[in-house]
N, CA, C and O atoms as a DFTB+ gen file, in Angstrom:
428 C
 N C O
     1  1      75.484     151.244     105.139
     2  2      75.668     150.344     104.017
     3  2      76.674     149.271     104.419
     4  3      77.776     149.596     104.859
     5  1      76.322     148.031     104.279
     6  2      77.504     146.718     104.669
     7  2      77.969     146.705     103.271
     8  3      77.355     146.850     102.213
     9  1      79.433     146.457     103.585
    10  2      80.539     146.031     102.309
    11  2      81.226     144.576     102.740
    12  3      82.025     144.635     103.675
    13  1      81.024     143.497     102.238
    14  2      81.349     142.208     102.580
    15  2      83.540     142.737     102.930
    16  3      84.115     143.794     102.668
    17  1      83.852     142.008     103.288
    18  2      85.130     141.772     103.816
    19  2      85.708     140.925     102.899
    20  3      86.911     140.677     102.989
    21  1      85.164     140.540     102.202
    22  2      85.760     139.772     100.887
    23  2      85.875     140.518      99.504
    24  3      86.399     140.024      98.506
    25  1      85.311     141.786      99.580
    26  2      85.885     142.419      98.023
    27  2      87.162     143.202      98.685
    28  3      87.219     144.075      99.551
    29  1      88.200     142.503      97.890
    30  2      89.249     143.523      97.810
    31  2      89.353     144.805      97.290
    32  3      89.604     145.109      96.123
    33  1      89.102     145.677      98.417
    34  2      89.242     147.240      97.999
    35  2      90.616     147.862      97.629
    36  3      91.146     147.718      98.730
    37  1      91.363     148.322      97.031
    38  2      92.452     148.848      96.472
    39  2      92.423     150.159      96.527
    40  3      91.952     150.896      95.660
    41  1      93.025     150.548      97.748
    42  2      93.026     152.253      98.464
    43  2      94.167     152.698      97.758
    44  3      95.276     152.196      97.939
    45  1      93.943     153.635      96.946
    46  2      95.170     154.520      96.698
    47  2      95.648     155.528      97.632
    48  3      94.788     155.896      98.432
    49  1      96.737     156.047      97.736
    50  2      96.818     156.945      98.461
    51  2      96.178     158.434      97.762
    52  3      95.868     158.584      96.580
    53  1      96.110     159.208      98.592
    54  2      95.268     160.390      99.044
    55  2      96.391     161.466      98.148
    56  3      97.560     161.498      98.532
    57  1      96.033     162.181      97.154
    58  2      97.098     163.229      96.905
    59  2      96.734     164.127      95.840
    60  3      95.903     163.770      95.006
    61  1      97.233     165.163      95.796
    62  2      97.178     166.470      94.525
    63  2      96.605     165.786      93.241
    64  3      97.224     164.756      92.974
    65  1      95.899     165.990      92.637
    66  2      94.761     165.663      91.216
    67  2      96.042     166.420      90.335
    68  3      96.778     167.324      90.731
    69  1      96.038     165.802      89.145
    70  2      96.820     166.077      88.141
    71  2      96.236     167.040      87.058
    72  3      95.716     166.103      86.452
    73  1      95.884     168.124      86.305
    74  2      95.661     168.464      84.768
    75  2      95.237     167.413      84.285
    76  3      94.167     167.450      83.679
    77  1      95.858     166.344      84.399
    78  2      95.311     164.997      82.972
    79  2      93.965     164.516      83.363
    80  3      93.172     163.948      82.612
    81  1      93.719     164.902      85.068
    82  2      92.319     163.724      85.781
    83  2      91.285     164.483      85.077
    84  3      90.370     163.750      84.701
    85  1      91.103     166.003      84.710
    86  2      90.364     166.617      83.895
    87  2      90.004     167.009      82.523
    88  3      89.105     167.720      82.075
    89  1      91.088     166.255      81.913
    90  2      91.116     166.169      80.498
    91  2      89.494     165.575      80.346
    92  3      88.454     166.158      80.043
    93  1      89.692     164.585      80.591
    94  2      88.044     163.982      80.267
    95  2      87.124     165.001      80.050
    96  3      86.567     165.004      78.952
    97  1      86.842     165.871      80.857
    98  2      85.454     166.996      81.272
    99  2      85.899     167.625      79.915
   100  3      85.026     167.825      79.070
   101  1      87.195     167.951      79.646
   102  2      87.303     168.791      77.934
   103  2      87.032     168.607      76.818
   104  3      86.589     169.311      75.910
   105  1      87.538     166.870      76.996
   106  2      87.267     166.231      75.835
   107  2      86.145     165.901      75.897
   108  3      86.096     165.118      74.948
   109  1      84.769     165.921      76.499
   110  2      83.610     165.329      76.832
   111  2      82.632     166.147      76.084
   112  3      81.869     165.568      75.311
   113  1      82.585     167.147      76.198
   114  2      81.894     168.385      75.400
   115  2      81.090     167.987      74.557
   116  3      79.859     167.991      74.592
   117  1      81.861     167.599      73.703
   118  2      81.126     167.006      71.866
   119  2      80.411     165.815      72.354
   120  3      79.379     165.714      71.690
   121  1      80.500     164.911      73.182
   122  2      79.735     164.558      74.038
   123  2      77.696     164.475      73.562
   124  3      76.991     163.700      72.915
   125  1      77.463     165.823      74.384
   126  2      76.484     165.930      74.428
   127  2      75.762     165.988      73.092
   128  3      74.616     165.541      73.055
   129  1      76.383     166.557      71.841
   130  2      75.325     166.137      70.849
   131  2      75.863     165.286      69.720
   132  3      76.232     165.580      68.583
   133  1      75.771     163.751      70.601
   134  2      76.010     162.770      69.939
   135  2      74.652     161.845      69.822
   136  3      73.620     161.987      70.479
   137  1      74.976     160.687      68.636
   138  2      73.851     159.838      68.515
   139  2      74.518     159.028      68.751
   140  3      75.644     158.838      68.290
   141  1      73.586     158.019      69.983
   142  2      74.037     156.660      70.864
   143  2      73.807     155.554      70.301
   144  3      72.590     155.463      70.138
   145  1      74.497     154.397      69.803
   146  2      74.151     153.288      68.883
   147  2      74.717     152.345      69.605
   148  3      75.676     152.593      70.337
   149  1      74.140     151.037      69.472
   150  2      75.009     149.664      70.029
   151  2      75.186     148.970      68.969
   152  3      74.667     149.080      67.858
   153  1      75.971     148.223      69.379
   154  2      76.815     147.348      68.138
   155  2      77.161     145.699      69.149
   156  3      77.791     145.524      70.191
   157  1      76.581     144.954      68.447
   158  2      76.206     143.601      69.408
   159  2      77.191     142.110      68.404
   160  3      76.673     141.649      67.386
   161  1      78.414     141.633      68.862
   162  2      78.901     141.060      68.100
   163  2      78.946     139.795      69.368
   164  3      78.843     139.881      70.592
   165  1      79.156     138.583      68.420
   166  2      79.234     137.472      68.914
   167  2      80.664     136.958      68.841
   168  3      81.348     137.034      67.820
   169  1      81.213     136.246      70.394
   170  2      82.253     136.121      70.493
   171  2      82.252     134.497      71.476
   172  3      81.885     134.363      72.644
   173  1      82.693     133.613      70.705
   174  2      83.327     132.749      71.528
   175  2      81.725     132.266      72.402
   176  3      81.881     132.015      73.597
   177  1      80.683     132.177      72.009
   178  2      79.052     131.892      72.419
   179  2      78.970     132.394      73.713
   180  3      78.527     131.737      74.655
   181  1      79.551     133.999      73.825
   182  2      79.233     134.905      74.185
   183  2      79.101     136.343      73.639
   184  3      80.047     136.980      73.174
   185  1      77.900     136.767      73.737
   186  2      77.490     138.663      73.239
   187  2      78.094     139.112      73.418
   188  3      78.727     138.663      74.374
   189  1      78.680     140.503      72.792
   190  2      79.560     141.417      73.599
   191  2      78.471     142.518      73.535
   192  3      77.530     142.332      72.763
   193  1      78.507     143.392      74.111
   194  2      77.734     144.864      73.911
   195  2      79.031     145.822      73.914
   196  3      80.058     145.611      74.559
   197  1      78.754     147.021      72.985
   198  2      79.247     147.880      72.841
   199  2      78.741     149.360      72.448
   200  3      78.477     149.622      71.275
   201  1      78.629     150.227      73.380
   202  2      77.766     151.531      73.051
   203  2      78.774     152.190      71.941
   204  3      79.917     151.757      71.787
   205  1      78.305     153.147      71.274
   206  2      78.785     153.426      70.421
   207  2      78.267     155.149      70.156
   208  3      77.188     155.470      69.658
   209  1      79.227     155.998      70.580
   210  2      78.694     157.575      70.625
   211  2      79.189     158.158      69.288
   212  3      80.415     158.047      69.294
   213  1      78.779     158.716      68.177
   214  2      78.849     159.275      66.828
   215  2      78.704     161.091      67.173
   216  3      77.893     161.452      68.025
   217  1      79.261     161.762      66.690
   218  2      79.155     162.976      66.918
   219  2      78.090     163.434      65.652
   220  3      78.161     162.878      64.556
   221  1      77.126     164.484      65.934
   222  2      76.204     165.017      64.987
   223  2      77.199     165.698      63.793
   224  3      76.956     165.468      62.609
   225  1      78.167     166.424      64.137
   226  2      78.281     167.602      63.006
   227  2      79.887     166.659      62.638
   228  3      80.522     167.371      61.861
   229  1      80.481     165.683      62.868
   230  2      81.617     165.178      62.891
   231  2      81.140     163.803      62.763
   232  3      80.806     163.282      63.827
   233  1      81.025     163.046      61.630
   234  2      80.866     161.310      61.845
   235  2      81.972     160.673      62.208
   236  3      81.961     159.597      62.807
   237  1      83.148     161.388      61.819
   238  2      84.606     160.473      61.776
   239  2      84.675     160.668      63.324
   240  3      85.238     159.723      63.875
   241  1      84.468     161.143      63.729
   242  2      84.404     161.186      65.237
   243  2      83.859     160.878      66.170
   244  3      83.035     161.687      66.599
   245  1      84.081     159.407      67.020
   246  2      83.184     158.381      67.427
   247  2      84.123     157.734      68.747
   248  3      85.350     157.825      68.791
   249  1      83.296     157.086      69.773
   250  2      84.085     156.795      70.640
   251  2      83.121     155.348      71.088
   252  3      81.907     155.227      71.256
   253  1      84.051     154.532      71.172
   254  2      83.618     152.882      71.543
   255  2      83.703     152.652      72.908
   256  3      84.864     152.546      73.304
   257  1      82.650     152.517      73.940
   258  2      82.428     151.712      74.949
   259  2      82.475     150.070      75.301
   260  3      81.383     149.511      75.401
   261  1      83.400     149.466      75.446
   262  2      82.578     148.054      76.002
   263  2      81.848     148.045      77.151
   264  3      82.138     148.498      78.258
   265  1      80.581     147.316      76.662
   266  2      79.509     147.048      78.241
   267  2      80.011     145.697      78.978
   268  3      80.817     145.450      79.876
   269  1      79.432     145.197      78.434
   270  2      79.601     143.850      79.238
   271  2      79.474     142.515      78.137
   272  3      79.261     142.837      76.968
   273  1      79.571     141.305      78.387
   274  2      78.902     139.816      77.636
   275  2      77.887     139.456      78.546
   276  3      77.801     139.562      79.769
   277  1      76.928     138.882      77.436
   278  2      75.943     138.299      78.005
   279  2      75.819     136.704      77.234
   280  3      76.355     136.444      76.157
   281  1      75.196     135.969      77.846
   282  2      74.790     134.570      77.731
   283  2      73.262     134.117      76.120
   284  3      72.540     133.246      75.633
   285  1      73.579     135.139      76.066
   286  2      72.004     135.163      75.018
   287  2      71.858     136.366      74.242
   288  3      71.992     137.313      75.017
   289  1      71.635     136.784      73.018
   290  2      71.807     137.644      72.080
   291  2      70.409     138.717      72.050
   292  3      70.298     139.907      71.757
   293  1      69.240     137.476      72.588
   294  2      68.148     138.349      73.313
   295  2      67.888     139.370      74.560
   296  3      66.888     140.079      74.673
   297  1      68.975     139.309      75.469
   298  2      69.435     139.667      76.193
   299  2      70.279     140.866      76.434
   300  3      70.142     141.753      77.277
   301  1      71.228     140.693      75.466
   302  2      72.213     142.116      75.136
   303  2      71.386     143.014      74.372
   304  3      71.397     144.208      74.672
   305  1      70.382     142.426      73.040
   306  2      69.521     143.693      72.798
   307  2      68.871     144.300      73.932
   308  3      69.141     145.472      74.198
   309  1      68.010     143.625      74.667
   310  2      67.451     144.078      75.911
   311  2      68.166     145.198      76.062
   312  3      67.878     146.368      75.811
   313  1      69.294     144.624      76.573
   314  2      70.117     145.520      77.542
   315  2      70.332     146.769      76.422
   316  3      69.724     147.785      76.760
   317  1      71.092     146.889      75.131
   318  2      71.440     147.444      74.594
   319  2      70.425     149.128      74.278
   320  3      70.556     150.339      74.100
   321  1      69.364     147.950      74.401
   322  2      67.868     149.135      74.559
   323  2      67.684     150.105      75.528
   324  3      67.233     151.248      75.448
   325  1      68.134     149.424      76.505
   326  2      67.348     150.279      77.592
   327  2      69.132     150.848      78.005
   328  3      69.160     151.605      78.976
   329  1      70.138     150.627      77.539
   330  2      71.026     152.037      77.968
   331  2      70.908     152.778      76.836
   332  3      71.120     153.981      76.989
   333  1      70.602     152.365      75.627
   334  2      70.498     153.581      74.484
   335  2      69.583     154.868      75.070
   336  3      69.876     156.050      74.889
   337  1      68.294     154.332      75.886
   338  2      67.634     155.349      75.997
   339  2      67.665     156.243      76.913
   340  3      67.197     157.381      76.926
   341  1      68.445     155.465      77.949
   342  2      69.352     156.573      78.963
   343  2      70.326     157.091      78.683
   344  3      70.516     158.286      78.911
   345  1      71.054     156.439      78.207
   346  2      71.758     157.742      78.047
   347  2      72.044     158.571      77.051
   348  3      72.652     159.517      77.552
   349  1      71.914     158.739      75.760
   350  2      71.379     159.860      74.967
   351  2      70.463     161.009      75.024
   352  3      69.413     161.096      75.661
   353  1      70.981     161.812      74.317
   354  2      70.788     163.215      75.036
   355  2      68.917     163.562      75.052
   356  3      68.144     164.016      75.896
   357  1      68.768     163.015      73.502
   358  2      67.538     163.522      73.274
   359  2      66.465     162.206      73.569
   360  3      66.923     161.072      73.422
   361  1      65.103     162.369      73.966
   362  2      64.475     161.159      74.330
   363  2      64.113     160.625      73.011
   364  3      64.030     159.397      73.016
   365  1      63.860     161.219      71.819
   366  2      63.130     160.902      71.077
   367  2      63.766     160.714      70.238
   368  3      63.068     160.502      69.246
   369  1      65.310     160.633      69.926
   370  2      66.193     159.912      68.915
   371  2      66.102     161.076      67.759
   372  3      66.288     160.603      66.638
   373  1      65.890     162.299      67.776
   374  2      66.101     163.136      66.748
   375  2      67.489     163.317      66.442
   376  3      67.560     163.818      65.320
   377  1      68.653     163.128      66.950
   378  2      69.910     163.685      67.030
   379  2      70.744     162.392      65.528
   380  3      71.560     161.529      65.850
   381  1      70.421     162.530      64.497
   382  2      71.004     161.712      63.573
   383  2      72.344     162.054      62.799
   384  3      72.551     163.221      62.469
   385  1      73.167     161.153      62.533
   386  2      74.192     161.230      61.770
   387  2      73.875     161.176      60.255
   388  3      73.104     160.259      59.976
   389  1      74.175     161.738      59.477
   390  2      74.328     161.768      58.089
   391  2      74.924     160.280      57.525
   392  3      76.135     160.092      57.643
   393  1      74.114     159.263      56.937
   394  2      75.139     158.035      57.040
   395  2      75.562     158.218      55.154
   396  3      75.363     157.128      54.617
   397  1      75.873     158.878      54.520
   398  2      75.932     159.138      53.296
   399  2      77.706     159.902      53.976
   400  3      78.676     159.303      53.510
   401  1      77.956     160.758      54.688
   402  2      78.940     161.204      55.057
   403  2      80.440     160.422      54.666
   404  3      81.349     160.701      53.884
   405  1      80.270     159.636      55.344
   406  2      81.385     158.444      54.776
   407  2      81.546     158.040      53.149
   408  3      82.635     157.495      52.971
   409  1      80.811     158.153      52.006
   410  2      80.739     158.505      50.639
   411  2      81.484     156.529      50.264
   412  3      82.501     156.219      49.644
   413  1      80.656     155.805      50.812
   414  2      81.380     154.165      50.516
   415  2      80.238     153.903      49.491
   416  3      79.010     153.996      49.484
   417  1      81.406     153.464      48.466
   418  2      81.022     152.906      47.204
   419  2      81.073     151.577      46.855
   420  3      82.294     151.428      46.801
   421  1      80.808     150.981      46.702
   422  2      79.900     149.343      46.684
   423  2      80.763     148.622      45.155
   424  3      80.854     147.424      44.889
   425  1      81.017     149.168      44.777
   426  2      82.297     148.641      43.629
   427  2      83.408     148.181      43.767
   428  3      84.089     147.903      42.780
């Protein structure tokens, strides 16, 4: 594999893994039976994308990704599409949140 000589690589040094580098894998768990949503806001006449993981049995419990900006709003759906369907657990979008959970009243 060639790596150009122009990306600055930033070598850390080499040493003992901490307890905290594995926190993630613990906290990740609830993870798996979440429902994957994007949330596409316009900023400055650029898209933002943002995945958006909801826990099944926990709504208040949600974790925000930024993806990337894109140049065109047709575009970030694109995109927004085709990581929803990778990466969520189930192919067929059965895994739903209760959207009544939150109990918001319109008064």
């Amino acid at each position: 594999m060639y790596c150009s000589p122009d990306i600055p690589f930033h070598l850390s040094p080499e040493g003992r893994g901490r307890r905290e580098d594995l926190q993630l894998l613990v906290e990740g768990r609830w993870l798996m039976n979440t429902e994957v949503r994007y949330w596409i806001q316009e900023r400055r006449s650029r898209w933002h994308l943002t995945m958006v993981y909801i826990a099944v049995e926990n709504p208040f419990k949600l974790i925000c990704r930024r993806i990337d900006a894109y140049h065109s709003g047709q575009k970030a759906l694109t995109f927004a599409k085709i990581l929803q369907r990778g990466i969520r657990k189930d192919a067929r979008g059965t895994l739903k949140t209760d959207r009544d959970a939150f109990n918001i009243c319109a008064n």
